[in-house]
C-alpha positions in Angstrom: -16.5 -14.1 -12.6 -12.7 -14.1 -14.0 -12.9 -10.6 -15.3 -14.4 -9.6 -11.6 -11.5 -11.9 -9.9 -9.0 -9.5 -12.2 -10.1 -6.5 -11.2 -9.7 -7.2 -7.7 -6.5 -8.4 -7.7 -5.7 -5.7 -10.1 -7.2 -3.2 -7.4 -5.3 -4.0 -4.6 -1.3 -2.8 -4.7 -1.0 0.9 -4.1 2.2 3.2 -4.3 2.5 5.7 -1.1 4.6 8.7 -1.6 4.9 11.2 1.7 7.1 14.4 1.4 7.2 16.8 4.4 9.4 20.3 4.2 10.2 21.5 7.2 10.6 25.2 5.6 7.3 24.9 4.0 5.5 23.4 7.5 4.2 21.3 4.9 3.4 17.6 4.4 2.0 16.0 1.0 0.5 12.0 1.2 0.0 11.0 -2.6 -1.4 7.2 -2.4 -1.8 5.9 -6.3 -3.4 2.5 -7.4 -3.1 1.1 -10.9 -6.9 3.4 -11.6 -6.6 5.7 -9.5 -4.7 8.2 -7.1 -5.7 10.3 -4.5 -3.1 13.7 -2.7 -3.8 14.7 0.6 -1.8 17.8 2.0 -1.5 18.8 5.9 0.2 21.1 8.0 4.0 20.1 9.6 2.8 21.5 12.4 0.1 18.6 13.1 2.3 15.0 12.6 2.9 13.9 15.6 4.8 10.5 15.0 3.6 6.9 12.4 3.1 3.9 14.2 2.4 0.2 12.8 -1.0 -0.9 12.7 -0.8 -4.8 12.6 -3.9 -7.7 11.6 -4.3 -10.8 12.3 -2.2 -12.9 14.4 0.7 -15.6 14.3 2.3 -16.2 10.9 -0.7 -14.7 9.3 -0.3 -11.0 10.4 -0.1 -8.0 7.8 0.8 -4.6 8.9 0.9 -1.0 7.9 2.2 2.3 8.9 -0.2 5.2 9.9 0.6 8.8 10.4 -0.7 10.2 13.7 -2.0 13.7 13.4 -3.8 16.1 16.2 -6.7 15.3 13.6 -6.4 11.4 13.8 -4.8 8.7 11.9 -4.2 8.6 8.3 -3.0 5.4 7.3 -0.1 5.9 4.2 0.2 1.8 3.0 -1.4 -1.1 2.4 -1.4 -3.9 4.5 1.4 -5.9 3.5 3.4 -9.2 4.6 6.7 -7.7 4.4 7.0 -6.6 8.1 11.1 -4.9 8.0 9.7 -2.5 4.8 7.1 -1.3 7.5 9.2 -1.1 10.1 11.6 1.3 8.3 9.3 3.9 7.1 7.7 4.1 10.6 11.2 4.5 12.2 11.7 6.9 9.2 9.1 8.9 10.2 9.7 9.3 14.1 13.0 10.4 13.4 11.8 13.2 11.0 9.1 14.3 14.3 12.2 14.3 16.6 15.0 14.9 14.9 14.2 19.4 14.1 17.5 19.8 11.9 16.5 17.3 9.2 15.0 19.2 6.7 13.4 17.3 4.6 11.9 13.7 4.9 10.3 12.0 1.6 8.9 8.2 1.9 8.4 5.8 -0.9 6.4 2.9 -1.0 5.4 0.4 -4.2 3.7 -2.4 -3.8 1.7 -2.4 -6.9 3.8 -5.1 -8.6 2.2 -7.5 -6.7 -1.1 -6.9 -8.3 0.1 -7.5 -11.8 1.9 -10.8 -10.4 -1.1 -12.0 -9.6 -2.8 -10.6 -12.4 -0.4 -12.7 -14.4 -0.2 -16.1 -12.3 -4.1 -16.2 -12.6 -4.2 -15.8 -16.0 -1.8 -18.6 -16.2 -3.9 -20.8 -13.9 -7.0 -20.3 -16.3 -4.9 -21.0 -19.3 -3.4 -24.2 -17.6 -6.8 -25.3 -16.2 -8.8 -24.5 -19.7 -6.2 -26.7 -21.5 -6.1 -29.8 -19.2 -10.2 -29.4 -18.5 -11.3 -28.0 -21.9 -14.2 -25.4 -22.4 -16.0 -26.8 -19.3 -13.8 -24.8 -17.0 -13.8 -21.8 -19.3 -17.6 -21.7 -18.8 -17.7 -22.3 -15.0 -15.1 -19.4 -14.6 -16.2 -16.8 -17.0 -19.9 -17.2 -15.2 
């Protein structure tokens, strides 16, 4: 059960890297876990603006950005609780669409350090809770 519990936290940071060249009418999404990563190129030509996609509600709300393209949305972060980073890559973005004499627009996004944070505050949970509880926790947790 631990080692599952790991790999999801492990799974869940991401790094979102967009670079658009207005010369090239080109526009290159590379989103990258710990495991895995994933590049996804479109036309200039077919961004149309990013807006904020927001979940929940109240002090609980996470949000991410989301490219809007003639062929849909393509969403370029992980949810995340840090509203003002969001906020600025969106505006980032909009100003790119509008703004024809900028050349070149390139967006960076890490959020991966999160993941080993909690990678590491767990493990120092079980270590805490197998030395005040003994080998009866160990068991319960390890399945």
């Amino acid at each position: 059960m631990l080692f599952v519990w790991c790999l999801a936290i492990l799974s869940t940071g991401q790094r979102s890297t967009l670079n658009c060249e207005r010369s090239k009418n080109i526009c290159e999404l590379e989103r990258a876990g710990l495991w895995w990563s994933k590049t996804q190129q479109f036309s200039l030509k077919t961004l149309r603006g990013a807006y904020i996609q927001v979940d929940g509600t109240g002090d609980n709300t996470a949000e991410r950005v989301a490219l809007l393209t003639l062929q849909g949305e393509i969403p370029i972060t992980y949810m995340s609780y840090s509203p003002g980073l969001q906020r600025e890559t969106s505006s980032k973005i909009n100003f790119f669409v509008k703004n024809l004499e900028q050349e070149s627009l390139r967006v960076y996004e890490d959020d991966r350090w999160i993941s080993v944070l909690l990678f590491i505050v767990t493990g120092i949970l079980f270590s805490i809770m197998v030395f005040l509880f003994g080998a009866r926790i160990a068991n319960i947790w390890m399945g």
